[in-house]
C-alpha positions as CSV (number, residue, x, y, z in Angstrom):
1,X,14.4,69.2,21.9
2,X,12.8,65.8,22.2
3,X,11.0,64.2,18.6
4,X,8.1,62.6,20.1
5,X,7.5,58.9,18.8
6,X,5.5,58.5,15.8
7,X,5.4,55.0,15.2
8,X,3.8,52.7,17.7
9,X,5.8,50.4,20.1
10,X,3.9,47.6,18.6
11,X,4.7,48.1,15.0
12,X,8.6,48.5,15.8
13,X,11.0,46.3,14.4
14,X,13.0,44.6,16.9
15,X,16.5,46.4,16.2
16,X,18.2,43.6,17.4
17,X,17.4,41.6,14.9
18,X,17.4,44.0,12.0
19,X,20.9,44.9,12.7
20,X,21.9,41.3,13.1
21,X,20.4,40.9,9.2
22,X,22.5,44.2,8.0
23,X,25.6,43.1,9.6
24,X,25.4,39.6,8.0
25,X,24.5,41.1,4.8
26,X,27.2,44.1,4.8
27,X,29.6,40.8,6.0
28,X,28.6,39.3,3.0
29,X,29.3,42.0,0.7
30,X,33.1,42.3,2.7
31,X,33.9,40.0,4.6
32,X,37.4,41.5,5.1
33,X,35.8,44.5,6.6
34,X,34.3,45.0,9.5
35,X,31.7,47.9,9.0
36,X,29.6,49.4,12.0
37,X,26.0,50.7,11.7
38,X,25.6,54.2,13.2
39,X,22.8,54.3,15.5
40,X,20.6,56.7,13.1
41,X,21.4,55.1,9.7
42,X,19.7,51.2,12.0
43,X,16.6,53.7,12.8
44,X,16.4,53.9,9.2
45,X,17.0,50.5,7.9
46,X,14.4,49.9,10.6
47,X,12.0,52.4,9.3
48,X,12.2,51.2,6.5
49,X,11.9,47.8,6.6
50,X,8.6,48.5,8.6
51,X,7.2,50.7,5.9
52,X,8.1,47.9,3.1
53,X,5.9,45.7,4.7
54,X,3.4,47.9,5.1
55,X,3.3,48.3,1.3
56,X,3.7,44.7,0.7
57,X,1.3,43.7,2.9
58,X,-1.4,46.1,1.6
59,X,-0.6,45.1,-2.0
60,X,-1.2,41.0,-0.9
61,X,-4.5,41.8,0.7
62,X,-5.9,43.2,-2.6
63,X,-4.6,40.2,-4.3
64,X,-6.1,38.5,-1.6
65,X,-9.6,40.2,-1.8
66,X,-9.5,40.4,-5.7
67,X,-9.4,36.0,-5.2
68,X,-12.7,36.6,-3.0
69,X,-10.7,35.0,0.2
70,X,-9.8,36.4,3.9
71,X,-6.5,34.6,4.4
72,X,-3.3,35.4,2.6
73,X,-1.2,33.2,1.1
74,X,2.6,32.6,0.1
75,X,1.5,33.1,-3.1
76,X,0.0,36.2,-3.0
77,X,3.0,37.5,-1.0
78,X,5.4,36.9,-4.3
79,X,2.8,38.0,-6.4
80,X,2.5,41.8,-4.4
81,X,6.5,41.8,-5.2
82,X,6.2,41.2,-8.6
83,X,3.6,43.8,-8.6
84,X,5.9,46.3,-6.7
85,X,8.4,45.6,-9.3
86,X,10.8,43.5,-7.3
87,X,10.6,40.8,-9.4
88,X,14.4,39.5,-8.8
89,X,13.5,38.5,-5.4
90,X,10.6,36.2,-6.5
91,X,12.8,33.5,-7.8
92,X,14.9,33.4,-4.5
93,X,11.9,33.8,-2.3
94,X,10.1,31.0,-3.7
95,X,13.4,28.7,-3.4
96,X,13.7,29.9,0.4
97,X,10.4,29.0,0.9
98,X,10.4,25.7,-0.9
99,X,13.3,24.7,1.1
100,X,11.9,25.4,4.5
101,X,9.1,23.6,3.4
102,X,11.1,20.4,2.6
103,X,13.2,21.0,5.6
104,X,10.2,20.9,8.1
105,X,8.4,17.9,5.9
106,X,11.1,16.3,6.7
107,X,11.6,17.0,10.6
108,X,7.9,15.9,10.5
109,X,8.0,12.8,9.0
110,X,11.1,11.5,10.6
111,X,10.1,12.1,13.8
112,X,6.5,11.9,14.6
113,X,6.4,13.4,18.2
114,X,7.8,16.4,16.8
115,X,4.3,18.6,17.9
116,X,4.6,17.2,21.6
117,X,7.8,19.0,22.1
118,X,8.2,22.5,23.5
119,X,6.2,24.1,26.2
120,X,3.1,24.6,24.6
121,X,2.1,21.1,23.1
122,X,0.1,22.0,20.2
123,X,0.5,18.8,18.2
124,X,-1.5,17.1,21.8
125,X,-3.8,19.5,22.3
126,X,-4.8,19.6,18.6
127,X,-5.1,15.6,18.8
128,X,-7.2,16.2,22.1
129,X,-9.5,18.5,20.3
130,X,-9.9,16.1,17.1
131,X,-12.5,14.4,19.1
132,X,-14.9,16.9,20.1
133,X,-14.5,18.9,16.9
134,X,-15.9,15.8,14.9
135,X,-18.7,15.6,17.5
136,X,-19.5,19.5,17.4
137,X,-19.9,18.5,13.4
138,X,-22.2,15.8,13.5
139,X,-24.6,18.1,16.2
140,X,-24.4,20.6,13.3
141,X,-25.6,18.1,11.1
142,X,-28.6,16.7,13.5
């Protein structure tokens, strides 16, 4: 008998990656050992890594909307887990986040072609578009 799929392809998890995370974390935790995840017991870290989101996500957009804005922020992101009571993960969220933060300032700053890189050149077609967003604005104005 076949369990029909419940969860949309879109809103999987890639499994890849999620056991990658486990693996490093249970490697962590032993590094002596070498543990294997059974096939059901990734479908369930997978599951429920989805559904967490879910939550958090829902619980940052009423932060969100109680602000009066549309976009969420960092900030409301730490503030839904403090409000799910996972308030030890704050503290280390916010200093992962600073420190990516400092780390791409930097990779900014020290090299200023950095946007022209890769295949899609946002940083030129950005600059392209400064133009003819500051005209759109002034025939707004008129």
């Amino acid at each position: 008998m076949e369990t029909e799929k419940v969860v949309p392809e879109a809103e999987e998890l890639p499994k890849t990656i999620v056991r990658r995370v486990v693996k490093d974390k249970l490697h962590d935790c032993s590094p002596d050992t070498d543990i294997s995840v059974h096939k059901d017991a990734l479908l369930a870290f997978c599951e429920s890594a989805r559904i967490f989101i879910h939550y958090l996500s829902a619980t940052a957009n009423d932060i969100c909307k109680e602000s009066k804005r549309q976009t969420i922020n960092a900030e409301d992101v730490l503030k839904a887990i403090e409000a799910i009571d996972f308030n030890e993960f704050v503290d280390p969220l916010r200093d992962s986040l600073d420190a990516k933060q400092i780390v791409s300032q930097k990779v900014v700053a020290s090299n200023p072609l950095f946007f022209f890189r890769g295949n899609h050149n946002l940083g030129r077609r950005m600059l392209e578009r400064e133009p003819e967003h500051r005209s759109q604005k002034k025939r707004k104005r008129n």
